[in-house]
N, C-alpha and C positions, 0 to 999 in steps of 0.2 A: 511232251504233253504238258500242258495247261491246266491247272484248272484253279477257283477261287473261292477261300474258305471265308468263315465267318466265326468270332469266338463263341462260344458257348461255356456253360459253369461245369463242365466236364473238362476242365483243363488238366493236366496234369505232368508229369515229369517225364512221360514218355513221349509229350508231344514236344515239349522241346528239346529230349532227346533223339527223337528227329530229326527234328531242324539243326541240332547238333552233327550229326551223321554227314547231311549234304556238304554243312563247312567240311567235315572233315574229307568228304571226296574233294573238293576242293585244293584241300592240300597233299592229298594223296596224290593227283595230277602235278603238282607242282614239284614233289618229291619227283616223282616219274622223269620230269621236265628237267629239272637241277640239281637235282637229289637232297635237298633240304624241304621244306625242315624233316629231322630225323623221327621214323617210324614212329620211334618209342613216343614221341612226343604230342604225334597229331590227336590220339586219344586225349589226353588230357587236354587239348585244346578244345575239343569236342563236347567234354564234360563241363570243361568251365562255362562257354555258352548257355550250355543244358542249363546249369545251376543259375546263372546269373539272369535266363531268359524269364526262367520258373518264377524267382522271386521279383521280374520288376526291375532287376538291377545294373541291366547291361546297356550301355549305352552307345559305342562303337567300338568295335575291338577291329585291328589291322594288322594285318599278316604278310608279308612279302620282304624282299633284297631294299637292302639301301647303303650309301655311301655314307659310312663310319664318321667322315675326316670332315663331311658337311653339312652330318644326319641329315640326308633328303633320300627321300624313298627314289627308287629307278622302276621298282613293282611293285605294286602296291594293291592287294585285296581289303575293301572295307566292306567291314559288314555291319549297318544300322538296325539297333533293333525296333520293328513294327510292331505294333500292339492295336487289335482293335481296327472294325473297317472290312474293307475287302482286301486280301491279302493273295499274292501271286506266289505258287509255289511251281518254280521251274526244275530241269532238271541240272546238277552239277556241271563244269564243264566251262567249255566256251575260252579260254585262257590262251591266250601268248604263251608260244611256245619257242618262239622265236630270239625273243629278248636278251642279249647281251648280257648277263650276268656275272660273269667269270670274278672273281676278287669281291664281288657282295657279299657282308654276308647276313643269314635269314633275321630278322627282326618280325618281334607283336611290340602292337601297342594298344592301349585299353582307355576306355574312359567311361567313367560310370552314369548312370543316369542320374536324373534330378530325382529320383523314390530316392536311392539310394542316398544323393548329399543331404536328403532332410532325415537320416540317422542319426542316433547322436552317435561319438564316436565309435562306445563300447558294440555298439549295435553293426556298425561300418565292419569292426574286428573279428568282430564273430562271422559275419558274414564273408571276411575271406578267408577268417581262417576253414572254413570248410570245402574250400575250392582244393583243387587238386595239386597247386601247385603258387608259390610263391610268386607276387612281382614288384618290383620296384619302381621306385618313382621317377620319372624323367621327362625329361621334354619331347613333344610327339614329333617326328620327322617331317620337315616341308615339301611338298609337292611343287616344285619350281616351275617347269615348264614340262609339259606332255600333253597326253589324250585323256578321259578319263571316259568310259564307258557304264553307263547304270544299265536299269532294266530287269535286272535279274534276282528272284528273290528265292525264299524257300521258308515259307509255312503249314503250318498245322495248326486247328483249331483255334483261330486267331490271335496265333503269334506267330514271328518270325524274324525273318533280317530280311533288309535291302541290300543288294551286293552291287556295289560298286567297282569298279578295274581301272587303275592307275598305272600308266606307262611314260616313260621319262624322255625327253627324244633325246 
């Protein structure tokens, strides 16, 4: 089922907790799939969204298998955050389950929004230090050659992500 929100001033932490939740079946599936990423972990992947959706601060975060030796993604979940508009929230799902994976192993990758770089720094710190979990700096993995599939999003009260699917041939 389909259907299409609009924001209202009743936003608040549970609706991008939410939208938190679908990533996280998302990766629940994938776990299913490869067995990565590890249980323990998809929660806080879940949270960090929630918190970064709430304030304005998330700007795409990526999730899937990639080659170590060439950093280039082989699967690749993106998820873009939406703000504002008419926003689609579908259901979980839909994923490659096919995909060659053996010797990948699970990688995120995060970039923040433009709210977010017009902090100053002390402001940047505080706001991760309150996320659930530490990340480091590095270069975001290339998508060389494959398919990539949009279309699919998941919002609540006019916020969310656009989910993108990246497949390497």
């Amino acid at each position: 089922m389909t259907g299409s929100y609009t924001r209202s001033a009743s936003f608040t932490i549970t609706d991008t907790r939410y939208v938190g939740g679908k990533v996280a079946a998302d990766l629940r599936i994938l776990h299913n799939y490869y067995g990565k990423p590890s249980l323990a972990s998809i929660d806080d992947y879940a949270e960090e969204v929630a918190l970064l959706l709430r304030d304005g601060y998330l700007g795409t975060v990526d999730y899937g298998f990639r080659d170590a030796a060439t950093n280039s993604w082989k699967l690749r979940l993106r998820y873009t955050a939406t703000l504002g508009g008419q926003l689609t929230d579908g259901r979980p799902g839909s994923l490659p389950d096919s995909t060659e994976l053996t010797g990948y192993g699970f990688h995120s990758f995060l970039t923040y929004s433009t709210k977010f770089m017009l902090l100053t720094s002390t402001e940047q710190d505080k706001a991760r230090d309150g996320l659930p979990f530490p990340r480091t700096t590095g270069d975001a993995p290339s998508a060389l050659a494959g398919t990539s599939t949009a279309g699919n999003g998941y919002a609540r009260n006019g916020t969310g992500v656009a989910r993108d699917v990246y497949v390497a041939f």
